[in-house]
Backbone as a ProteinNet text record, in pm:
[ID]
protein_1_A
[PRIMARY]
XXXXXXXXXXXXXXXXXXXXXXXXXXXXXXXXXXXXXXXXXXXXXXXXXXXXXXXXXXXXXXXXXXXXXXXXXXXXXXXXXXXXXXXXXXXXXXXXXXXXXXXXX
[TERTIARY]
-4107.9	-4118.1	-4099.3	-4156.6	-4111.3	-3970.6	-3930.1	-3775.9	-3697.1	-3708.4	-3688.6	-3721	-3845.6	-3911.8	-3797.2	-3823.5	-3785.6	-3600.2	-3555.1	-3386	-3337.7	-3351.4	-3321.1	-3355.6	-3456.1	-3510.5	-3417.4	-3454.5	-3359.1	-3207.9	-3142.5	-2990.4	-3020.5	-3067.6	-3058.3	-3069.8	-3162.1	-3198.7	-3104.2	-3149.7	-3026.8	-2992	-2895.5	-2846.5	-2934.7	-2977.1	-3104.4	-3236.5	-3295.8	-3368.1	-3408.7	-3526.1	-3578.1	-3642.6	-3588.8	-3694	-3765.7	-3871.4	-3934.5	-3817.7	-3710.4	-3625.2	-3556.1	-3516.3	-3474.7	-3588.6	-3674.2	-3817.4	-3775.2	-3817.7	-3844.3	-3719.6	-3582.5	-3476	-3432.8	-3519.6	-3542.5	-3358.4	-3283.9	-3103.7	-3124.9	-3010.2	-2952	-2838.9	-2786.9	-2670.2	-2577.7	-2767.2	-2766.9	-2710.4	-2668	-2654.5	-2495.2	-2418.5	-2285.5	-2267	-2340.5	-2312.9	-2278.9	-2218.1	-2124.4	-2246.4	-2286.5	-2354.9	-2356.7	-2497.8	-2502.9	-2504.9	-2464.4	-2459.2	-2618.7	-2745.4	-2881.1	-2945.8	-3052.9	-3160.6	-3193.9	-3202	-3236	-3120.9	-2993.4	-2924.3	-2917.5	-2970.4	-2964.3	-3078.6	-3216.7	-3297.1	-3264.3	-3174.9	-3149.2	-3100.2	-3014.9	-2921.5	-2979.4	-3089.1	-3188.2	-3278	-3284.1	-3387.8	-3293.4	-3185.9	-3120.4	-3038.3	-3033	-3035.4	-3170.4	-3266.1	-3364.8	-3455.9	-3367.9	-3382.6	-3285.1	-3162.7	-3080.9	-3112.9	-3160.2	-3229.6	-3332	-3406.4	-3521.7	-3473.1	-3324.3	-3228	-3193.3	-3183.2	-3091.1	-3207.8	-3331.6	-3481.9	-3486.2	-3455.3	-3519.1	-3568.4	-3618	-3675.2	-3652.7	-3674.1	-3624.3	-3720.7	-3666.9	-3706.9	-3708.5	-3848.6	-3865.9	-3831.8	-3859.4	-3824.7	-3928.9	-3840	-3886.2	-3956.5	-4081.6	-4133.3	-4149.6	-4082.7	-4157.2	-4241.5	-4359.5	-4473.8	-4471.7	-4498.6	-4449.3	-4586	-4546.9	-4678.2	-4581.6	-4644.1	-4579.3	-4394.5	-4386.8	-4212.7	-4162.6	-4235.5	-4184.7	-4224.4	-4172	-4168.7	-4280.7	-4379	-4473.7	-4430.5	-4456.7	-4423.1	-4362.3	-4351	-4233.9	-4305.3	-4326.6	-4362.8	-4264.5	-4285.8	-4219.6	-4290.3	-4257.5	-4253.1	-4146.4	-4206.7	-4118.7	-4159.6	-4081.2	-4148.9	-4055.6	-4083.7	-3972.3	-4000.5	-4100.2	-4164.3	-4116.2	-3988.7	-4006.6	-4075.8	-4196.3	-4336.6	-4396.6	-4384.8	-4425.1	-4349.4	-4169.3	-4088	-4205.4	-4194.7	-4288.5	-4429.9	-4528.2	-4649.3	-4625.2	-4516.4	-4465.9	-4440.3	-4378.8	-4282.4	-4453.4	-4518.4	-4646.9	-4748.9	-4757.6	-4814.7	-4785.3	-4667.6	-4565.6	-4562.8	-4622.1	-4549.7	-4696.1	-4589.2	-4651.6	-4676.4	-4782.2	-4795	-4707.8	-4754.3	-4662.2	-4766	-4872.7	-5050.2	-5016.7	-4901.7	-4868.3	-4965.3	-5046.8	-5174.7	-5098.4	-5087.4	-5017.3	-5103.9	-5090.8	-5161.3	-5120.1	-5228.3	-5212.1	-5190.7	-5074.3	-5085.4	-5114.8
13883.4	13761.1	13639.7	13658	13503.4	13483	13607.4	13604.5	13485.9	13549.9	13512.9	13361.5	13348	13180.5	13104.6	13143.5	13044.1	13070.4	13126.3	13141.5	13014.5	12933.8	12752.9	12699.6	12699.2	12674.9	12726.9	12853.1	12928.1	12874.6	12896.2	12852.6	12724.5	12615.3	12468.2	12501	12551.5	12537.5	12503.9	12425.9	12398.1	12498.6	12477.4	12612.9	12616	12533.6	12515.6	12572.5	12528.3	12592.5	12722.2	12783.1	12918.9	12930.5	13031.6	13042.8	13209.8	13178.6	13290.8	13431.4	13417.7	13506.3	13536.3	13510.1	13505.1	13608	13541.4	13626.3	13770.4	13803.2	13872.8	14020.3	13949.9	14017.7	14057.9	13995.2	13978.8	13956.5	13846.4	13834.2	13691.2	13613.4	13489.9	13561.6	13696.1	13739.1	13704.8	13680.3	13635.1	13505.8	13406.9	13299.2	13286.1	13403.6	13395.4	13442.4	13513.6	13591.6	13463.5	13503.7	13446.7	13404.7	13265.2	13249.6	13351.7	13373.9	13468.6	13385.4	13462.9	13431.3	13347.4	13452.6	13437.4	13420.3	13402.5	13399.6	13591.6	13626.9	13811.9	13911.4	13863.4	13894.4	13878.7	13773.6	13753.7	13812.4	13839.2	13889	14032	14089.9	14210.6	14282.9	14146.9	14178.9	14167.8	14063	14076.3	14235.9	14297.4	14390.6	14504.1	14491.8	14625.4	14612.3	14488	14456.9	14519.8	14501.2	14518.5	14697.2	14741.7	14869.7	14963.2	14854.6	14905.9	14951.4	14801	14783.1	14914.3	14939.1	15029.2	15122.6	15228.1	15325.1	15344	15235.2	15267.2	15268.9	15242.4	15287.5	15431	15459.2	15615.7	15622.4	15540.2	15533.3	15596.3	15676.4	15747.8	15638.4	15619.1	15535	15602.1	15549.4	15667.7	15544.9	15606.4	15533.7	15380.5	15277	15187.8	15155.3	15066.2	15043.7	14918.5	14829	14711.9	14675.1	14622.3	14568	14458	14458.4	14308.7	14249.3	14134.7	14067.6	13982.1	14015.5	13928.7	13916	14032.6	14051.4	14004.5	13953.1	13884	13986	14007.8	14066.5	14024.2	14049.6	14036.1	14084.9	14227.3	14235.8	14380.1	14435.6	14604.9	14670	14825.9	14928.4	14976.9	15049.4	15166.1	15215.5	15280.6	15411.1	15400.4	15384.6	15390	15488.3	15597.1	15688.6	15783.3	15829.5	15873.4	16060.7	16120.3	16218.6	16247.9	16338.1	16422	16435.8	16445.9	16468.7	16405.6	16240.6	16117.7	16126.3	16144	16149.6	16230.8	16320.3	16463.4	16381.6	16332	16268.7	16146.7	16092.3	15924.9	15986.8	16096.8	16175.3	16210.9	16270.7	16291.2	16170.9	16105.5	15953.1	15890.5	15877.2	15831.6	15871	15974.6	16054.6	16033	16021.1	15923.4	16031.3	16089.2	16138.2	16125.6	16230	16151.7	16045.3	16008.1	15885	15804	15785.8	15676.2	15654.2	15736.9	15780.6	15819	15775	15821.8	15902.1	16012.5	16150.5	16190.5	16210.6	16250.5	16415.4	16491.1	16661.3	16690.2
9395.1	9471.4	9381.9	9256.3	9137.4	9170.1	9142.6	9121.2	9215.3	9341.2	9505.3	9503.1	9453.4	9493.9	9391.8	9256.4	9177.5	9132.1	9210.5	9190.7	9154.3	9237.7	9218	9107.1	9067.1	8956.9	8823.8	8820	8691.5	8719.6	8821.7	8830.5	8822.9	8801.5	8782.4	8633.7	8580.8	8456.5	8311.6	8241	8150.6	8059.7	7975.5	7923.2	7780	7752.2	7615.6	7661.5	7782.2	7846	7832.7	7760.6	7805.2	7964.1	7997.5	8162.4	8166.5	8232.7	8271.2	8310.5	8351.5	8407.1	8281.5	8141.5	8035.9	7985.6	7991.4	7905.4	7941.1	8128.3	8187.6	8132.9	8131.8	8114.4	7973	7883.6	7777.9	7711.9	7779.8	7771.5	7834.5	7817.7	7877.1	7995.1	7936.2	7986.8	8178.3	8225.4	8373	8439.4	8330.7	8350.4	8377.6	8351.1	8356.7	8520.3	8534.4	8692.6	8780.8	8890.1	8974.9	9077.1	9107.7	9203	9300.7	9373.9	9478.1	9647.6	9729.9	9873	9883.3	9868.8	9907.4	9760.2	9824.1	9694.6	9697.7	9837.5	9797.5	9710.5	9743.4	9676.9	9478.6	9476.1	9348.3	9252.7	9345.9	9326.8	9277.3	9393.9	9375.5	9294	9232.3	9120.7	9011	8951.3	8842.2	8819.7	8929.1	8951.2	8886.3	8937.6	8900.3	8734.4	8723.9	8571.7	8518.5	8545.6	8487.4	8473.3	8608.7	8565.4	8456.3	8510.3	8413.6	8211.7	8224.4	8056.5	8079.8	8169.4	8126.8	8105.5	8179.1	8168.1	8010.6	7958.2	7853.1	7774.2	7790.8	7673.7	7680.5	7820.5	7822.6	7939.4	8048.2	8134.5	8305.8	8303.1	8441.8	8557.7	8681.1	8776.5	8875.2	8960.8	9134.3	9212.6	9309.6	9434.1	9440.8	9481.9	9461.9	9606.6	9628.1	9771	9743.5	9886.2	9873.1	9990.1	9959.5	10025.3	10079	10243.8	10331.5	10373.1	10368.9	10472.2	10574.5	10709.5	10806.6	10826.4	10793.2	10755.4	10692.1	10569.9	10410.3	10302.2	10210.1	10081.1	10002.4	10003.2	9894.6	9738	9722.8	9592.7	9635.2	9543.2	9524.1	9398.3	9437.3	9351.2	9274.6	9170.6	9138	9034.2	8973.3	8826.2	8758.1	8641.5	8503.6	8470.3	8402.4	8311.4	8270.3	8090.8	8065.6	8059.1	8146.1	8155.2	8328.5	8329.1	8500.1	8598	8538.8	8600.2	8708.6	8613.3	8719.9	8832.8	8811.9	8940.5	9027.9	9038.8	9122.8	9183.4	9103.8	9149.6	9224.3	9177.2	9245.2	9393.5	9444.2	9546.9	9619.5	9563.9	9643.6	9679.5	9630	9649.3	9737.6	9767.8	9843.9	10001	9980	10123.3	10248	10335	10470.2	10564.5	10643.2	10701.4	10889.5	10967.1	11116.7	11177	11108.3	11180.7	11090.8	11001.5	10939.6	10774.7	10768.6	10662.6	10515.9	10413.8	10277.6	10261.9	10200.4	10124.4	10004.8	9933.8	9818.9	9774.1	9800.2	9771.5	9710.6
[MASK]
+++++++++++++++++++++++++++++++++++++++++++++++++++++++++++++++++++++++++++++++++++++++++++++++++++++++++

């Protein structure tokens, strides 16, 4: 959701400027990208930059969830981890019963 709120912000930002989205990406590299349509779009595109970087540590990624309030995006889950395992426990955590109830197997 930072991302989302403050898009304007970072794309105004001067090119001397450090921004929180620099930190975050730990690169400037974002600043070249081609303006986006939306602010979700651009979001989307930081995110998958950002899993990307975790890919190339080692980092295997589960399924990502994001969490709404009032049909807005609050924030989004996932798992990092460079152990198979977590995939498997993230997959049981996850899983929604037919009463709508998450269970833990």
């Amino acid at each position: 959701m930072g991302i989302t709120l403050n898009v304007y912000q970072y794309l105004d930002s001067g090119s001397e400027q450090t921004t929180a989205l620099d930190t975050f990406l730990g690169e400037r590299d974002w600043r070249g990208w081609p303006r986006e349509v939306t602010d979700a779009a651009f979001t989307i595109r930081v995110i998958n930059r950002w899993v990307e970087k975790l890919g190339a540590l080692g980092f295997q990624g589960s399924r990502q969830i994001t969490v709404e309030a009032n049909g807005s995006p609050l924030y989004r889950l996932a798992l990092f981890s460079r152990h198979p395992k977590a995939d498997e426990f993230w997959r049981k955590i996850i899983t929604i019963d037919e009463s709508g109830q998450r269970e833990l197997l």
